[in-house]
C-alpha positions as CSV (number, residue, x, y, z in Angstrom):
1,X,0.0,0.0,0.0
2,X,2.9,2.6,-0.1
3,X,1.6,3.6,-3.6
4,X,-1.6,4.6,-2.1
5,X,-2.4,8.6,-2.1
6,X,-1.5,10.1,1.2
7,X,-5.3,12.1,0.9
8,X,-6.7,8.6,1.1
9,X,-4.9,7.2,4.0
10,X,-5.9,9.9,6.2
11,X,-9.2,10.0,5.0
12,X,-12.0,7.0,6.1
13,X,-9.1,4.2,6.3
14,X,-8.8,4.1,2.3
15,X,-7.6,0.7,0.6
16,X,-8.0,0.3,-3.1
17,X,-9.4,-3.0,-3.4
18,X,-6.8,-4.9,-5.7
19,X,-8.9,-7.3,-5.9
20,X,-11.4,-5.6,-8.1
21,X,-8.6,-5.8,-10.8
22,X,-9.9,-8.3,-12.9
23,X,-13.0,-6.9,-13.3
24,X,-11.6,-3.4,-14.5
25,X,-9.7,-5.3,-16.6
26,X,-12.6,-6.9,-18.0
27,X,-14.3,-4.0,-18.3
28,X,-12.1,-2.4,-20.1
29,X,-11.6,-5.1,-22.9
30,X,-15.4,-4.8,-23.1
31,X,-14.5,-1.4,-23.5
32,X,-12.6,-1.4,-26.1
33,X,-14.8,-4.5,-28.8
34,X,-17.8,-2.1,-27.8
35,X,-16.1,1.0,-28.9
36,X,-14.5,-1.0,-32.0
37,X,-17.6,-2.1,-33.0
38,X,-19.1,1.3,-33.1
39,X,-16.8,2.4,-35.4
40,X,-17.6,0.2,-38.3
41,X,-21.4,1.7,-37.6
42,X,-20.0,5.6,-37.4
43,X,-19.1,5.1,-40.6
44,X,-22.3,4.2,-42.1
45,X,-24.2,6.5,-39.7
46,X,-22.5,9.5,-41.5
47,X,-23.4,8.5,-44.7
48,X,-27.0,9.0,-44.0
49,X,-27.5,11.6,-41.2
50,X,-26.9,15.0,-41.8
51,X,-23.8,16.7,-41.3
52,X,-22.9,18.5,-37.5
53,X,-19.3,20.7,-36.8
54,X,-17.3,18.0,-34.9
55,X,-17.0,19.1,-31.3
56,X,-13.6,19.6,-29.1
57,X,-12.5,17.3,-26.5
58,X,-12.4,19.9,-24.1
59,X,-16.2,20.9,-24.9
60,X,-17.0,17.5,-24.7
61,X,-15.4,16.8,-21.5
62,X,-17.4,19.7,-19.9
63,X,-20.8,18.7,-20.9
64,X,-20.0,15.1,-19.3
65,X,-18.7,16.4,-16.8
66,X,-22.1,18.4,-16.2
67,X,-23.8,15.6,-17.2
68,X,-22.2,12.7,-15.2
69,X,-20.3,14.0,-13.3
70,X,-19.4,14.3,-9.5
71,X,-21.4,17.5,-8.5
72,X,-25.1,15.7,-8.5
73,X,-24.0,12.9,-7.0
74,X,-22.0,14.3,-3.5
75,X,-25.5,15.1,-1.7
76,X,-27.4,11.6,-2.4
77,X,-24.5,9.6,-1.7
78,X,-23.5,11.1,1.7
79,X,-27.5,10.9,2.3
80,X,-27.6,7.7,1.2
81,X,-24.5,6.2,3.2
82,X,-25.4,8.1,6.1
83,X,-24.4,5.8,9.4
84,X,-23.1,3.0,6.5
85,X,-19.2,2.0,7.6
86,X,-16.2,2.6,5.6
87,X,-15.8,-0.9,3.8
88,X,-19.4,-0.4,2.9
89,X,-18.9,3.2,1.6
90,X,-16.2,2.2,-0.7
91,X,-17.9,-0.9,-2.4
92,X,-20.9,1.1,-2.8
93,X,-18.6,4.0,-4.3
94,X,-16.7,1.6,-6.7
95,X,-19.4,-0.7,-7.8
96,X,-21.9,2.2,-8.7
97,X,-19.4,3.5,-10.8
98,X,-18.6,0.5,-12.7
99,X,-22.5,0.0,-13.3
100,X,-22.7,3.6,-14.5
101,X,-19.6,3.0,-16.9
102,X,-20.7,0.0,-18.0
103,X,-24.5,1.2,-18.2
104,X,-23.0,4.2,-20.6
105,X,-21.2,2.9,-22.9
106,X,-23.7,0.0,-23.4
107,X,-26.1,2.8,-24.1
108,X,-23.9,4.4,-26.4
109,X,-23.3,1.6,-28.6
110,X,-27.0,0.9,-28.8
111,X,-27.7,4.4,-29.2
112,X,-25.6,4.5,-32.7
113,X,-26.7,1.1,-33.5
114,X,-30.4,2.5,-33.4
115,X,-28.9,6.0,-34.9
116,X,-28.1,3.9,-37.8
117,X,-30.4,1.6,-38.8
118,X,-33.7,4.2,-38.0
119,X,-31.9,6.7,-39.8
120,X,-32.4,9.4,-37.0
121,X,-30.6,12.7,-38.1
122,X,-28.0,13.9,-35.3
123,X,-30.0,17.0,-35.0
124,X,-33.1,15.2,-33.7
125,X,-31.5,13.3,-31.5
126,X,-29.2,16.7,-30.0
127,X,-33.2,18.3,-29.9
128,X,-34.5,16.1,-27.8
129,X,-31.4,15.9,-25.9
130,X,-31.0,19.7,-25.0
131,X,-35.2,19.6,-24.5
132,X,-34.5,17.3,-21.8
133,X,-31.4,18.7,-20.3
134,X,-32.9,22.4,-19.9
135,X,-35.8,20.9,-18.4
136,X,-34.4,18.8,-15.7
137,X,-31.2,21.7,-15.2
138,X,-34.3,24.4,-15.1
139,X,-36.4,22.1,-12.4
140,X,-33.4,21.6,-10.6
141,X,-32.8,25.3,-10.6
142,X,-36.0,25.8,-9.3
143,X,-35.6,23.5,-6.8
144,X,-32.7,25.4,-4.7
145,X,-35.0,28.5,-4.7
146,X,-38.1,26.3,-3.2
147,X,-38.5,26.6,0.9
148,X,-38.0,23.6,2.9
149,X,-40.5,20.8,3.2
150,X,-39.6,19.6,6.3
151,X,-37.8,16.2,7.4
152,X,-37.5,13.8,5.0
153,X,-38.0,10.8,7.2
154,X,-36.0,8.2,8.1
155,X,-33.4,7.3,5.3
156,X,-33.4,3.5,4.9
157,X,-30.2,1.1,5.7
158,X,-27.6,1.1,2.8
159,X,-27.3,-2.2,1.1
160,X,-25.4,-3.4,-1.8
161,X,-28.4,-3.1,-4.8
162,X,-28.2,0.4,-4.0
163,X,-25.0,0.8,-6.2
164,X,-27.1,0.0,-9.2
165,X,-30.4,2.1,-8.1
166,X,-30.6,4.9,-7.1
167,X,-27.0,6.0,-7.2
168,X,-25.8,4.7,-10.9
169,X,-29.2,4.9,-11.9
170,X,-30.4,7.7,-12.4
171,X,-28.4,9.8,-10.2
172,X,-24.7,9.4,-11.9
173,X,-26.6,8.2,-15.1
174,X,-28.9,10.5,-16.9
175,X,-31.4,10.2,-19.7
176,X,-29.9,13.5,-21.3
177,X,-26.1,12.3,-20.2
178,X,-26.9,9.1,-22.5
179,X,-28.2,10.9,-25.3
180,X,-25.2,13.5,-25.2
181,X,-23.1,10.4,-25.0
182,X,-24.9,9.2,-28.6
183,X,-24.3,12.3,-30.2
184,X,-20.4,12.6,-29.6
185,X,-20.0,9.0,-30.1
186,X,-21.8,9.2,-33.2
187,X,-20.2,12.9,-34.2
188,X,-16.9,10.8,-33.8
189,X,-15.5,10.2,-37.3
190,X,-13.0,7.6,-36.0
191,X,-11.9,5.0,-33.8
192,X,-9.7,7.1,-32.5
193,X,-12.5,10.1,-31.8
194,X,-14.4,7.4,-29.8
195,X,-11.5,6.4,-27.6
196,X,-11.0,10.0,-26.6
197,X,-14.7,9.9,-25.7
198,X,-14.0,6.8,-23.5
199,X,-11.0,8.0,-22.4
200,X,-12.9,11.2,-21.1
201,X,-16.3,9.3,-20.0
202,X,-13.3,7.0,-17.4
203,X,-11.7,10.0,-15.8
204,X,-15.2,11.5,-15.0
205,X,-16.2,7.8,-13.5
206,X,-12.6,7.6,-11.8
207,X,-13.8,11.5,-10.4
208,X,-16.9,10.3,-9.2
209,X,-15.4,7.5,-7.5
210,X,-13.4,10.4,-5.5
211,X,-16.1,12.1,-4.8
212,X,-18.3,9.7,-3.4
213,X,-15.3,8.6,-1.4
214,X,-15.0,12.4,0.0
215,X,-18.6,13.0,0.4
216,X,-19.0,13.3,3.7
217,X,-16.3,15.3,4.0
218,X,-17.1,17.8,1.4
219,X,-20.0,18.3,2.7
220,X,-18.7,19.3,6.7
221,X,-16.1,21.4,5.1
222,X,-18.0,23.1,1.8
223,X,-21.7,22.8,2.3
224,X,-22.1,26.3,2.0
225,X,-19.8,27.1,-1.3
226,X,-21.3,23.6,-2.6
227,X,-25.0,25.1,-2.6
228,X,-23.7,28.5,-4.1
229,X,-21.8,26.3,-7.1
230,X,-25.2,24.4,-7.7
231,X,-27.1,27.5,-7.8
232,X,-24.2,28.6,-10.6
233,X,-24.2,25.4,-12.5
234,X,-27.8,25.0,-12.5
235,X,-28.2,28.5,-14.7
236,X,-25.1,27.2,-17.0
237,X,-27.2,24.0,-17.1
238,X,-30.3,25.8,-18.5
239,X,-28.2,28.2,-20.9
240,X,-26.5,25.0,-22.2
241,X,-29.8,23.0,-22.9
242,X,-31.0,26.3,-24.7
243,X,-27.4,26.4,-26.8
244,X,-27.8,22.7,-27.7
245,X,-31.9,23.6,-28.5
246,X,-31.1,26.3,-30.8
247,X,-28.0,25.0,-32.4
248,X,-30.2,21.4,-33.4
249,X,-32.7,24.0,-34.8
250,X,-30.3,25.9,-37.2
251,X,-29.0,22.2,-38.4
252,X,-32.5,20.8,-39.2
């Protein structure tokens, strides 16, 4: 363990589990055929659909990270491990994340499979995409403004299913994160391009793993400039959905 970041040895007794290394490795073999195999449908999909500006990797990265990423899933995770021990925690941290990896890329290379043999234009699919992403970032929005509704009752005992629902799904994994997750895959015009998207889509699971891991502490120590940054994101949130609204508009 003398590898192991000094952050995590002080904080909640961290060990990676080596022992999960198979199944990364798995994963990631699965990783890659899935992602190979979508190629040899990009290619066909572009042939059909019309044409959309291919997007940056830093772009990209951001609306994942929006999308999927840590900031959403701090509060329900703390709430949801609430009195759960450390072992616990950290299965329930790593497992949700390989559900939600797993979960996303599945989705993406059904998503382009479906793209292609349906026909469905990009700028359809980035329509209904930035429809459902302005309405969920504007409810959210809404949401931090509403007053208080009292106690929540009593939050039930953490188990082990709750790494697949509700924390992969839907908190880390999103109807309008999997569509924006189509559209870049399927914007991608090479293998290549779709690696980088992988490559991307890992470091945002790897920084939700981190996050869930320093939940509880991010919360004693930022709560306050936490609920500030929502209330930011959540009006970037809304502007983006309207950007991706518009932009399908001009291409259709």
């Amino acid at each position: 363990m003398a590898h192991v970041p000094w952050f995590f040895r002080k904080h909640s007794g961290f060990r990676f589990p080596w022992s999960a290394w198979p199944l990364v490795v798995r994963l990631g073999l699965g990783i890659g055929c899935l992602l190979q195999a979508g190629a040899a449908y990009g290619a066909e999909t572009t042939a059909h659909q019309a044409q959309m500006e291919a997007i940056p990797a830093a772009e990209i990265f951001t609306f994942l990270f929006l999308m999927l990423g840590p900031f959403k899933v701090i509060g329900p995770f703390a709430k949801i491990t609430r009195g759960a021990d450390v072992a616990l925690t950290r299965r329930l941290a790593f497992r949700a994340s390989l559900y939600a990896g797993f979960g996303l890329l599945l989705a993406a290379f059904v998503g382009e499979s479906i793209l292609t043999k349906y026909k469905i234009p990009l700028p359809v699919l980035a329509l209904t995409a930035g429809i459902i992403f302005f309405l969920v970032a504007l409810q959210a929005t809404l949401q931090q403004f509403a007053p208080p509704t009292g106690n929540d009752g009593e939050t039930p005992a953490p188990t082990m299913n709750m790494a697949l629902t509700p924390i992969a799904f839907p908190t880390i994994v999103t109807p309008y994160g999997i569509a924006a997750l189509i559209i870049f895959v399927a914007l991608s015009p090479d293998i290549e391009g779709k690696l980088i998207i992988g490559a991307l889509l890992l470091a945002i699971m790897l920084l939700n793993v981190v996050a869930m891991l320093s939940a509880r502490y991010i919360l004693r120590f930022m709560g306050v400039f936490l609920h500030i940054l929502g209330a930011v994101l959540g009006i970037v949130q809304v502007a983006l959905g309207l950007q991706i609204i518009v932009l399908a508009l001009r291409k259709l």
